[in-house]
N, C-alpha and C positions, 0 to 999 in steps of 0.2 A: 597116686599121691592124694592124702588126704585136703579136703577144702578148707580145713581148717589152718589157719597161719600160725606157722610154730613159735614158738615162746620162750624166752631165754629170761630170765630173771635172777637177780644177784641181790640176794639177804644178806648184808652185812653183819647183821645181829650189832653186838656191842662192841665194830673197830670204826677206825677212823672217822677221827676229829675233822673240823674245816680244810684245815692245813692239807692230811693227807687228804682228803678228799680231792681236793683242786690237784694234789702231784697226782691220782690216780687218773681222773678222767683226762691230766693230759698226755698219760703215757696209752692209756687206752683209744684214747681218739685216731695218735699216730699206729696203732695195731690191729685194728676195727674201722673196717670201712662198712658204709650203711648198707643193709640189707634191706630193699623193701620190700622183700617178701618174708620178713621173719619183723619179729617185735622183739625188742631189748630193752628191758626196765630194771631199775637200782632201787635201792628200798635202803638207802642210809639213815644212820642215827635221826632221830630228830632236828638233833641241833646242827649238822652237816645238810641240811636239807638246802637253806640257802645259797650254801658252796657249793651244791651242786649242782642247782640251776643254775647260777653266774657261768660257770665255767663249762658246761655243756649246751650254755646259749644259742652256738653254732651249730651243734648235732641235734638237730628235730626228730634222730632218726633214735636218741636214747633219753628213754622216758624217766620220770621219774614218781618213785612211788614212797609210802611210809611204811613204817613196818608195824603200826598197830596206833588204833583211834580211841578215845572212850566210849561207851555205849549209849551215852548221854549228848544232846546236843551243847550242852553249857552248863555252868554250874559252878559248885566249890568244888575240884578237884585236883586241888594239889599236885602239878607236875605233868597233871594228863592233858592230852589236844584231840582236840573235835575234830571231826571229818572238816565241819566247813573250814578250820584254820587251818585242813592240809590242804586244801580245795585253795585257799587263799593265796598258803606259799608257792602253789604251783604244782603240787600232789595230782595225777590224775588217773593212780594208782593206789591202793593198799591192802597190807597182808591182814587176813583175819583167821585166828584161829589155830596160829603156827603152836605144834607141841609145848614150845616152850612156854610161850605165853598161857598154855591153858595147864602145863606142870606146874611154874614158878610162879604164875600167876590168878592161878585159879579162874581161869577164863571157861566157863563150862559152856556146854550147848546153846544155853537161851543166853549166856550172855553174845557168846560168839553171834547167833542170829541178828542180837542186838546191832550189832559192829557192823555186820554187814547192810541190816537196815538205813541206819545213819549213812555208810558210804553212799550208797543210793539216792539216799537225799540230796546229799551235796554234789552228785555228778560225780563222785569219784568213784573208780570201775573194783570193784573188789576182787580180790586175790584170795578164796577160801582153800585154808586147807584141813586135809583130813588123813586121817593113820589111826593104825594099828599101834599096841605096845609090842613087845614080843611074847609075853602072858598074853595078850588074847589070842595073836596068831597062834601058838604053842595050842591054843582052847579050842581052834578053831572058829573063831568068832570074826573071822578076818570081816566077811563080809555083812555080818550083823551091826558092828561097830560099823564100818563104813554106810550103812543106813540110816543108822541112826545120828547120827553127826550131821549127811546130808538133809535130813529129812527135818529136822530142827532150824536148818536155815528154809530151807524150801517151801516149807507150808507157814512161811510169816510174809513170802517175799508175794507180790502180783505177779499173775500168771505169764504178763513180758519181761519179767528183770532178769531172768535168765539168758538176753540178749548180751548184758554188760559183764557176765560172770565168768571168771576164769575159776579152775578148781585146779590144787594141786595135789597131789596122792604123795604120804610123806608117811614111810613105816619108820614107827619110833625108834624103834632099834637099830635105823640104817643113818640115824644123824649126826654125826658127830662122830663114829665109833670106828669108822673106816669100812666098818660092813656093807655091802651093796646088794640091794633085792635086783636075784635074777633077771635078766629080758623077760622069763616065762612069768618070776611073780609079777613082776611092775605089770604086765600085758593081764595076768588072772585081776587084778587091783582094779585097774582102769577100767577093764570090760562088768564090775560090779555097778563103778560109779555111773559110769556112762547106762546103764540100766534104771540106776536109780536117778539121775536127773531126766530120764523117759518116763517115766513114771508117775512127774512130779511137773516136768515142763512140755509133755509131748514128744515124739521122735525127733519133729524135724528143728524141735527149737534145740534139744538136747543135742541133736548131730553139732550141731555149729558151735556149743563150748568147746575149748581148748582144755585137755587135761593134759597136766605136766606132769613130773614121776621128781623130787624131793629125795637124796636121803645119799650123802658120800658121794654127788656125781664129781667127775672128775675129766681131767683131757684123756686118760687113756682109754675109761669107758664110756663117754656119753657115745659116742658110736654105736656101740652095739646096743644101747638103751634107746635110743635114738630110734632104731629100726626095730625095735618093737613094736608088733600090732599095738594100734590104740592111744601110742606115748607120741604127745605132742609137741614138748618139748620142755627144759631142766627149768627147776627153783633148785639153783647153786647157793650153798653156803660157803664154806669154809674156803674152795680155789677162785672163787669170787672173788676174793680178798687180792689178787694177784692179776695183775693186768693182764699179761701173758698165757697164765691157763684160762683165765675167764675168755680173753679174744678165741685163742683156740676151742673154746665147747662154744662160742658163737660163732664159731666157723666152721660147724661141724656139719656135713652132709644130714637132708633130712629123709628120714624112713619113708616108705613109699605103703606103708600098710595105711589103712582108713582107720 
C-alpha cells in the first residue's frame, strides 16, 4: 500500500447553485461516512462556496476547495477572487490549471504557475493539473507536454512547497467525452510525472505527492483505475455531480501499488 493518502476530489465546474448545494451535501453526508485515511474535497462554484461550508460544518472529514483564483493578489478584476478571499471563505483547497480553464480561458503555463504561487501564499494547498490533448498523444508528446507544464510551475515554486502540492493527471480527451485512459495509460502518465516532480523536488519529497488520474472516472471504473500502479486517487467531474456515484467512487477500495 502506497504512503501516500488517497484523494477523492469532486469539480463541480459550472452546477449547483447555494440551494442545490445545501440539498447535495445533505444527501451525501447520509451516504458517506468519514474516511480518515482517505481525503474528500468539493471544489464548488464560487458563489456555493459559503453553502458549502454552512452545511458541511459538521463533516471536518469533507474539505473544501475553489475551482480557480487570479494570478494577482488584488487588483481591478472584475469577477475574479484571490487565493486570500478563498483562504477567507474557508478555501483550504484549489484547482489550478484544469483544461478548461487554460482552453476557455487562456490560462497558459506562467499564468497557471502564477495561481499556484498565490495559493501558496495564502496557505491554501493547490490542486495542479496537467494533460495531454489527443493531437499531442496521437504526436507522441505525451510526456514532453506533461514536462513541460510541470516544470513551469516547479522551477518558480521553493524547494519545500512541494510538501502542500497535489497534482492531478487529466488527458484532454478523456473529459467530458465518456472516453477513459486505460489502468496501463493513466499508470504510463503518472509514472512520467512522478519522475518529473523527482527531478525538480527530490525523490523523497516527490514520493509523498499524491497523483490523482482526472478524465470520465466513474462508479463502474474507479476500481480498476484505482489499482493502477502509481494512481492515487480521482478528480471526479461530471458523477460528482450525483451523491450516490460520487459516495460510491469514495468508497471505492484503494490500489495497493506504490
Amino acid at each position: 500500500m502506497s504512503a501516500r493518502k488517497p484523494f477523492f476530489g469532486a469539480n463541480w465546474k459550472m452546477h449547483k447553485g447555494p440551494s442545490e448545494t445545501r440539498a447535495f451535501v445533505r444527501a451525501f453526508a447520509e451516504l458517506h461516512s468519514a474516511r480518515p485515511e482517505s481525503t474528500v474535497v468539493f471544489f464548488p462554484p464560487a458563489i456555493s462556496v459559503p453553502a458549502f461550508r454552512e452545511s458541511a460544518s459538521d463533516r471536518e472529514d469533507l474539505e473544501l476547495g475553489v475551482q480557480d483564483v487570479h494570478q494577482e493578489p488584488d487588483g481591478a478584476h472584475t469577477g475574479a477572487i484571490s487565493a486570500s478571499m478563498a483562504a477567507d471563505a474557508g478555501a483550504t483547497w484549489g484547482l489550478a490549471g484544469h483544461s478548461e480553464r487554460r482552453r476557455e480561458f487562456g490560462d497558459d503555463d506562467a499564468r497557471v504557475a502564477a495561481k499556484v504561487e498565490r495559493l501558496l501564499e495564502a496557505g491554501v494547498r493547490p490542486l495542479l493539473c496537467v494533460g495531454e490533448t489527443l493531437e499531442e498523444r496521437d504526436e507522441g508528446r505525451l510526456a514532453s507536454v506533461l514536462r513541460r507544464q510541470l516544470s513551469a510551475v516547479l522551477e518558480r515554486l521553493p524547494a519545500d512547497a512541494g510538501a502542500g502540492l497535489v497534482v492531478a493527471y487529466e488527458p484532454v480527451w478523456a473529459i467530458g467525452t465518456g472516453r477513459t485512459a486505460s489502468p496501463s495509460d493513466a499508470s504510463e502518465a503518472h509514472a512520467v510525472v512522478r519522475e518529473a516532480l523527482g527531478g525538480h523536488l527530490g525523490g523523497g519529497a516527490a514520493d509523498a505527492v499524491p497523483i490523482l488520474y482526472g478524465g470520465s472516472v466513474k462508479p463502474h471504473n474507479v476500481d480498476e483505475l484505482l489499482a493502477a500502479p502509481g494512481v492515487d486517487g480521482a478528480l471526479v467531474g461530471g458523477a460528482s455531480l450525483d451523491p450516490e456515484a460520487f459516495a460510491r467512487i469514495c468508497a471505492a477500495p484503494f490500489g495497493d501499488a506504490p
